[in-house]
MIBAPA-42370 format. One line per field, with one value per atom (N, C-alpha, C): x, y, z; residue number from 1. Coordinates in Angstrom, 1 decimal, padded with zeros to 4 digits, always signed. Layout:
REM residues N
xx (X_...)
yy (Y_...)
zz (Z_...)
seq (NUM_...)
END
This chain:
REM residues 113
xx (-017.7_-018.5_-018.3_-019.5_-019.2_-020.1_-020.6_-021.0_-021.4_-021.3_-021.8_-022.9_-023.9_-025.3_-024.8_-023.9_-023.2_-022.7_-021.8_-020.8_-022.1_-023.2_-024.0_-025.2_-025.2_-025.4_-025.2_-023.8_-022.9_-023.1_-024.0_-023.5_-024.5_-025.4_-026.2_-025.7_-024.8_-023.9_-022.9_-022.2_-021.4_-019.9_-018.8_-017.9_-016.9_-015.2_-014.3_-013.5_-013.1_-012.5_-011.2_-010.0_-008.6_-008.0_-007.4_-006.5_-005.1_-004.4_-003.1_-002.7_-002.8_-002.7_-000.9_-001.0_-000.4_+000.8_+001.9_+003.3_+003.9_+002.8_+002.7_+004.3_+004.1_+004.4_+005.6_+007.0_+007.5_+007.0_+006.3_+005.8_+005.5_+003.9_+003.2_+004.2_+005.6_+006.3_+006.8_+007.3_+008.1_+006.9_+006.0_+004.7_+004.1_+004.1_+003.7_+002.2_+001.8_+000.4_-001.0_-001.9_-003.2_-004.3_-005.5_-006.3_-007.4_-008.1_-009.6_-011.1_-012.0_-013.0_-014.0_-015.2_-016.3_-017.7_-018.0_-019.3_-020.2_-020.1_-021.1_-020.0_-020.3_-019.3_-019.6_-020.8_-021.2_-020.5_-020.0_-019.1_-017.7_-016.9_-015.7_-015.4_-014.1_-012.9_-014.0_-013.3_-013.8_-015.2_-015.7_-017.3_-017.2_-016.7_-017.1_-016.3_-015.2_-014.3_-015.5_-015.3_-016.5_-017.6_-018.4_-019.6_-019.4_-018.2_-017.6_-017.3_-016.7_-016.0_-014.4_-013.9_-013.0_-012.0_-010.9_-009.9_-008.8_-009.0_-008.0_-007.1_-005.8_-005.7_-005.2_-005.4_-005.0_-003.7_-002.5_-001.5_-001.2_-001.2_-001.4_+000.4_+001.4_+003.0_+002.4_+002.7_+003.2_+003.8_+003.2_+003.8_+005.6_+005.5_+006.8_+008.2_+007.6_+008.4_+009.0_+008.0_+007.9_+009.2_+010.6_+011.5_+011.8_+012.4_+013.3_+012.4_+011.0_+010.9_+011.1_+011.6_+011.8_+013.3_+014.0_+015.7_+015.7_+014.8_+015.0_+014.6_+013.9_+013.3_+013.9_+014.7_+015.7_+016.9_+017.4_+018.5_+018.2_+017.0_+016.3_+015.9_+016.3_+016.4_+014.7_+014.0_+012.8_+012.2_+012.3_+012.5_+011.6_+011.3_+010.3_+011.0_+012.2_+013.0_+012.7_+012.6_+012.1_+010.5_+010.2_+008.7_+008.0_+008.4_+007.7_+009.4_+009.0_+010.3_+009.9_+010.8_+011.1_+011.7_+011.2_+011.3_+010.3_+009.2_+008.3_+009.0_+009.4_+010.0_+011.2_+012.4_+013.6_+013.5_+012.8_+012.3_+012.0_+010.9_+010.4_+011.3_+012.4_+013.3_+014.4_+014.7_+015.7_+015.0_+014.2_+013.3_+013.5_+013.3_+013.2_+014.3_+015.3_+017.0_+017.1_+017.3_+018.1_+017.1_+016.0_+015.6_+015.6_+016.1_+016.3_+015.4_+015.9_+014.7_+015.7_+014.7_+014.9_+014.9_+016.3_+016.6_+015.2_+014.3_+013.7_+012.3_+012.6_+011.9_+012.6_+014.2_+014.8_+014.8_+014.3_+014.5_+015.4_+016.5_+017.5_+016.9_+017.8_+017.6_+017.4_+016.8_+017.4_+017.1_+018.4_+019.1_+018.0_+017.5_+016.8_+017.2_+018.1_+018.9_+019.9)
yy (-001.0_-000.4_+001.1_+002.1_+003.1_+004.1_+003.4_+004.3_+003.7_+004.7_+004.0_+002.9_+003.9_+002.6_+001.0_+000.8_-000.3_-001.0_+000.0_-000.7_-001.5_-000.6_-001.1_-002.5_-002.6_-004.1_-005.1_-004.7_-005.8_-007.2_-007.3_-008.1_-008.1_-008.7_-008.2_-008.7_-009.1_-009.1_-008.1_-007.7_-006.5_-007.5_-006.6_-006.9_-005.7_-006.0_-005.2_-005.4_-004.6_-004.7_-004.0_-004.8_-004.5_-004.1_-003.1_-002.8_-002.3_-002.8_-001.9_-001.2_+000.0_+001.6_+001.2_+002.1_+002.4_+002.9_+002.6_+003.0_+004.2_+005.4_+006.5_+007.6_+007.2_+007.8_+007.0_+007.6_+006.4_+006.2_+006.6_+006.1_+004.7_+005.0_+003.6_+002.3_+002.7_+001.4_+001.4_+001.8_+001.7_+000.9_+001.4_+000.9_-000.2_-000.5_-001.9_-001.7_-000.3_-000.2_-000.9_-000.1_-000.9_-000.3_+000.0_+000.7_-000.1_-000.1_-001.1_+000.1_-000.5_-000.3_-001.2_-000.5_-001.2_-000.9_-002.2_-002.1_-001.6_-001.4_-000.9_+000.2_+001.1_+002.2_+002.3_+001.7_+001.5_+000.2_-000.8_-002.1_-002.0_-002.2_-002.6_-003.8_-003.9_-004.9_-005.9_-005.5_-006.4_-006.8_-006.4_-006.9_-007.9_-007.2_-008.7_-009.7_-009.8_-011.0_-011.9_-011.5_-012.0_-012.8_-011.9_-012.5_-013.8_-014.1_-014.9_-015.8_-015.9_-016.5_-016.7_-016.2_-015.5_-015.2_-015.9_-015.9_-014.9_-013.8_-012.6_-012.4_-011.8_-012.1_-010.2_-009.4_-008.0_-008.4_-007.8_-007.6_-006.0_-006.0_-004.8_-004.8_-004.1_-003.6_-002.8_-003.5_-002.8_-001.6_-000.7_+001.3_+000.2_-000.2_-000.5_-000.7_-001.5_-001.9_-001.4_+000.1_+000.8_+000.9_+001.3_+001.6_+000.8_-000.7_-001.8_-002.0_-002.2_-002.5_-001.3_+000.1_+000.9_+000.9_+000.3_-000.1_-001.3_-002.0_-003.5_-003.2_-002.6_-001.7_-001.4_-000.2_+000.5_+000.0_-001.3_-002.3_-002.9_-003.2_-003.5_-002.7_-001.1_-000.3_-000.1_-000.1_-000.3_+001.2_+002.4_+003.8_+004.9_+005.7_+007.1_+007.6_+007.5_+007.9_+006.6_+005.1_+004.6_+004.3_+004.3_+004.2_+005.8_+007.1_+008.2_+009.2_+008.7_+009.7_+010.8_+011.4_+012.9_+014.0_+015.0_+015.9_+015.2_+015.2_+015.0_+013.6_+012.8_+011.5_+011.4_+012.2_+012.5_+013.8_+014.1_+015.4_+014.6_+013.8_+012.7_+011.5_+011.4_+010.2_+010.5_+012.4_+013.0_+013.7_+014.0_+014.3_+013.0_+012.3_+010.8_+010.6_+010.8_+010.3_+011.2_+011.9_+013.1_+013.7_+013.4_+013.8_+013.0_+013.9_+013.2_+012.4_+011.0_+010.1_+009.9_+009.7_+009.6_+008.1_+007.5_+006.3_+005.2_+005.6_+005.0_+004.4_+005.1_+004.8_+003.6_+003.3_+002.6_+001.4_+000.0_-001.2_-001.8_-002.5_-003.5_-004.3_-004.5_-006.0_-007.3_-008.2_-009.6_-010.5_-011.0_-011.8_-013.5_-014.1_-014.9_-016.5_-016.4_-017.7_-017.7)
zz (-023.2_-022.2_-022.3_-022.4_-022.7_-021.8_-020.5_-019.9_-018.5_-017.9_-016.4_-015.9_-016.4_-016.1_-016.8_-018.2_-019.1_-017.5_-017.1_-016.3_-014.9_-014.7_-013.6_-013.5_-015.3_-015.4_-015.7_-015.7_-015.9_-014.5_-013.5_-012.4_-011.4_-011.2_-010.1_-008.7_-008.6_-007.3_-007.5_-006.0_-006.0_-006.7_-007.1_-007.2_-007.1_-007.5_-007.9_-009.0_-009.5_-011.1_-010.5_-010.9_-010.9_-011.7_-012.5_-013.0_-013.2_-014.0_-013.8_-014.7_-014.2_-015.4_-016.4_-017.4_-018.1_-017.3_-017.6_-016.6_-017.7_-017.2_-017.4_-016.3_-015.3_-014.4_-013.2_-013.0_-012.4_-011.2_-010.5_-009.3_-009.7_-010.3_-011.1_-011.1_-012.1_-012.0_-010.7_-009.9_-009.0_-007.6_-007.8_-006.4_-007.1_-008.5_-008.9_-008.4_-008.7_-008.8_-009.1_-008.8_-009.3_-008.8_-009.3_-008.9_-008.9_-008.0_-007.4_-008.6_-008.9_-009.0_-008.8_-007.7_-007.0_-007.6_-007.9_-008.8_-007.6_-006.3_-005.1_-004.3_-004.7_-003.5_-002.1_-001.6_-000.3_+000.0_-000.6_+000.0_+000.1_+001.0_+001.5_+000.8_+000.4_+000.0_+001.4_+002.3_+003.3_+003.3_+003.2_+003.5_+002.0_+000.9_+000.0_-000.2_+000.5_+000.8_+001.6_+002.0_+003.5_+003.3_+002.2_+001.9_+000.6_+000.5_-000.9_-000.1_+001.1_+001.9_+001.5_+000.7_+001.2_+002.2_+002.3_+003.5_+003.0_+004.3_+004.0_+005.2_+005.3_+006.6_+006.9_+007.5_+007.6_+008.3_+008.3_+008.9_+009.5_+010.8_+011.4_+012.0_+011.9_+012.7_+013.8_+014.8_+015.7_+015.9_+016.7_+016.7_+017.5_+018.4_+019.0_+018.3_+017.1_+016.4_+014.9_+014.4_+013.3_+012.9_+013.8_+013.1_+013.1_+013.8_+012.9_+011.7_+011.1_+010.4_+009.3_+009.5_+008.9_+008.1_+009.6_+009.1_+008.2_+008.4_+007.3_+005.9_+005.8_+004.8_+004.0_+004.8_+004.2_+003.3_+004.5_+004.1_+002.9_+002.5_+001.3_-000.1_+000.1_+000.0_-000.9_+000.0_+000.2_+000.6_+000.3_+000.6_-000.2_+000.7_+000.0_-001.3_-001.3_-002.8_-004.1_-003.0_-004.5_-004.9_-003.7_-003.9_-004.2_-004.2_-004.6_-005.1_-006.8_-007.2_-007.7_-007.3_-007.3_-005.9_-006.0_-004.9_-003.7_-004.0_-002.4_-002.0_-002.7_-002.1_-001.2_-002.5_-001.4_-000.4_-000.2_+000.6_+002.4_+001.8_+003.1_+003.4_+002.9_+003.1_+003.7_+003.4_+003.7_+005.5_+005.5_+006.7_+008.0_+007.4_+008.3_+008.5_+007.3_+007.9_+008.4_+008.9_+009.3_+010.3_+010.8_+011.9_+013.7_+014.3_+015.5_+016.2_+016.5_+017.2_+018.3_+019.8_+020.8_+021.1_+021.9_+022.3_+022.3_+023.2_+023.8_+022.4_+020.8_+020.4_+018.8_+019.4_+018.7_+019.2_+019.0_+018.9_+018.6_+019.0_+018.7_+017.9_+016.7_+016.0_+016.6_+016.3_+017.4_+016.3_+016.2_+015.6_+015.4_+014.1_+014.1_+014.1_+014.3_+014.7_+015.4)
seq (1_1_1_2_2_2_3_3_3_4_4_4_5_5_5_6_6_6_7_7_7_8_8_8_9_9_9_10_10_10_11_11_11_12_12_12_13_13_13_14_14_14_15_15_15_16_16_16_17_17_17_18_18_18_19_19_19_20_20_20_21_21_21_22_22_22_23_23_23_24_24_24_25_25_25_26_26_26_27_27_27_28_28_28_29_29_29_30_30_30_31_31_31_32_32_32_33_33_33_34_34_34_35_35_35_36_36_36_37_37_37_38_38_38_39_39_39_40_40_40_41_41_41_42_42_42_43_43_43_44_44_44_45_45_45_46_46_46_47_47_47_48_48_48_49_49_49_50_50_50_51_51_51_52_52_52_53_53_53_54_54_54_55_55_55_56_56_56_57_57_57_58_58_58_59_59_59_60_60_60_61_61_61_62_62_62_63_63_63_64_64_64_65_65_65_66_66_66_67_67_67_68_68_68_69_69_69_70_70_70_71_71_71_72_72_72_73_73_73_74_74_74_75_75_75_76_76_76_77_77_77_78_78_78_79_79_79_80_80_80_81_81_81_82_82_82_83_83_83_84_84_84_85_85_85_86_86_86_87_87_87_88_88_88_89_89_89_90_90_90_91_91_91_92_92_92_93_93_93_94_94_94_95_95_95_96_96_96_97_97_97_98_98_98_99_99_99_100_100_100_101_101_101_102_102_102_103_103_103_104_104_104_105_105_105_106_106_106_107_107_107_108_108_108_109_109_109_110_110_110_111_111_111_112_112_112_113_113_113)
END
C-alpha cells in the first residue's frame, strides 16, 4: 500500500487497523502501546462496535473513589514514572506524592473478605 486513496479501497465498509509501533521509545514498551487507524475519520470505535454488534463494555471510576484506586495502583507499582519515563513522568508522580490532599478526599480501603 503506497498511498492513501490504496488504503481507501481497500473495504467498502468502515473499519480500524491496529498496530503496534516499533519499541522505539520506552514509553511504547512500558504502555504496551498501539495505535488505531480508521478507514472513516467521521466513525467512533463506538459507533462501529455497534454496527457489528459487537459487545463492549466502557468502565467509567468513580471521582469518589480515584485515590484508592490510585493507592492500589501504586501498590502495584502501576505509576507516572513507569508508565511515562523520564523527567515529565517523575515530575507528575513526584507532584502527586507529595502534594497535599485534604481528608475528606481519602477513602479507606475495605477489606474484600
Amino acid at each position: 500500500m503506497s498511498s492513501l486513496d490504496e488504503f481507501d479501497l481497500l473495504s467498502k465498509e468502515d473499519f480500524f487497523i491496529f498496530l503496534e509501533p516499533q519499541s522505539m521509545d520506552a514509553r511504547i514498551v512500558n504502555q504496551f502501546a498501539l495505535f488505531s487507524i480508521a478507514s472513516n475519520p467521521r466513525k467512533s470505535l463506538d459507533e462501529l462496535l455497534e454496527a457489528r454488534g459487537i459487545e463492549a463494555e466502557k468502565i467509567v471510576i468513580p471521582s469518589d473513589i480515584k485515590w484508592e484506586v490510585r493507592d492500589r495502583l501504586d501498590q502495584s507499582n502501576i505509576t507516572e514514572r513507569v508508565l511515562f519515563p523520564g523527567l515529565d513522568g517523575l515530575s507528575s508522580w513526584l507532584k502527586r506524592h507529595y502534594t497535599p490532599v485534604s481528608a475528606s478526599k481519602v477513602v479507606p480501603f475495605k477489606s474484600a473478605g
